[in-house]
Each structure stands twice: as C-alpha cells, then as structure tokens.
N, C-alpha and C positions, 0 to 999 in steps of 0.2 A: 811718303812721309819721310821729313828726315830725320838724322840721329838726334838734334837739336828739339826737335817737338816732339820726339815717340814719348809718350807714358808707362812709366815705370809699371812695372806688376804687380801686386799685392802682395803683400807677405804671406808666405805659409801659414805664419798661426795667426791671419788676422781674424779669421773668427773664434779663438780660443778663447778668448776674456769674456765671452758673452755666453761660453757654454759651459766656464768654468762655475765650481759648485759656489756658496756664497760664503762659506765655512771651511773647514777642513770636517769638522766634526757631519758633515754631509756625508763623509766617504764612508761608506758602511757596507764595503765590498767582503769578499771572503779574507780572511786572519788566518788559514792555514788549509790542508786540506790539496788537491787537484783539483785545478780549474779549469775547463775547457773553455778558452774564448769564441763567442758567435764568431761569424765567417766577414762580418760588416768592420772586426776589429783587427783580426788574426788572420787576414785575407792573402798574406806572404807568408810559410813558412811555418812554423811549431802552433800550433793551437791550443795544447796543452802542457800544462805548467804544475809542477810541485812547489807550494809555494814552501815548503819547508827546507828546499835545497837552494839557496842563498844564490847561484847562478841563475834558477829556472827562477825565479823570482825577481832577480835583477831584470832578466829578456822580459818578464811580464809587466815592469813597470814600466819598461822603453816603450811596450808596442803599446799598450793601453795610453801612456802620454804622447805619444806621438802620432794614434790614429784613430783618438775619442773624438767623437763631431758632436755629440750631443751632451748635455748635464746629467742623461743618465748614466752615460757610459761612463764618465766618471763614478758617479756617485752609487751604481751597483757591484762598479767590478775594481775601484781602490779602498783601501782599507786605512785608515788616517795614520796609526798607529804603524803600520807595516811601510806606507809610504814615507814618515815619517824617520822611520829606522833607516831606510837605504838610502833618503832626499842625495846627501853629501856622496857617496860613490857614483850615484847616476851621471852619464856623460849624453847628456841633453844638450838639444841645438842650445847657443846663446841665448837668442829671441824667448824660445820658450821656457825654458829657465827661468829669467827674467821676469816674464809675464807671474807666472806661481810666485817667484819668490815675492813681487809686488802686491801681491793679492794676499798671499800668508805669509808676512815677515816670520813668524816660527819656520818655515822653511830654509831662509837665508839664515837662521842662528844655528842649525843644524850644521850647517856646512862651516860655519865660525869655530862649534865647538868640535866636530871633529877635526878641523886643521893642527 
C-alpha cells in the first residue's frame, strides 16, 4: 500500500459522542467523599481519589474523561456540579474538549467566565 492510499485512523474519541450522557444533569456521580475507581477506568496508576482535595479531584476528572467507554461511566462516576466547577482548569486533549463543550455549551461558558 502506498502513502498515497493508506487510510487515516480514527480518532481517539471517536466513540465518545455516542457514550456521552444526553444532559449534564445525568452526571450524578459522587459530590464528595473517596472514591475508588473500578480497574476498567483506573487501569494506569491512582485508583483512588479524595474528591475534597482539588488536585486528587482534578487527576479524577482527567482519567474518568479520558478513559469512560460507556454512558455509565460517565454518568455514575461525574458529578455535574463538581465537573462543572473544575470544566475551565482541566487540560483535556483538543478533540475531547471540543466534543463536551459541543454537547454542553454550559461547559464552554465555564471556561469564558473564568478567563
């Protein structure tokens, strides 16, 4: 095959839009508290998180955005309100960014008003 005909590869988050929840108000994860993430989430590294300490909280919303495959995994283990509070600090791939803030415009004003 040559460079001319190979087929590009699919995006990383091309299945994220279709796992994403349909609301924000779907995310009805934990709001405070230690959470242990299953192993299908948390599968690199820290598995558990206080979500009261604003770092261990930030690393929880990276890996849970960056390694939910299913609509539940969102919508048991984000919390709309808490995701809502840190949207603007998160340093999220482009792509995926993008995809949430297209989905929930309240996400992209987040990042408006704290600039």
């Amino acid at each position: 095959m040559s460079l001319q005909t190979a087929v590009p590869l699919p995006s990383r988050w091309a299945g994220v839009a279709k796992a994403m929840p349909p609301s924000l108000s779907c995310l009805t994860g934990p709001d405070g508290g230690i959470v242990e993430l299953p192993s299908d989430l948390a599968w690199s590294g820290r598995t558990c998180f206080d979500l009261s300490d604003r770092d261990q909280r930030y690393l929880f919303h990276m890996t849970v955005l960056t390694s939910a495959i299913t609509t539940e995994h969102y919508t048991h283990w984000l919390n709309a309100d808490l995701l809502r509070s840190d949207w603007a600090r998160l340093r999220l791939p482009r792509a995926l960014r993008a995809l949430w803030q297209d989905r929930f415009p309240e996400l992209a004003a987040e990042v408006v008003r704290s600039a």
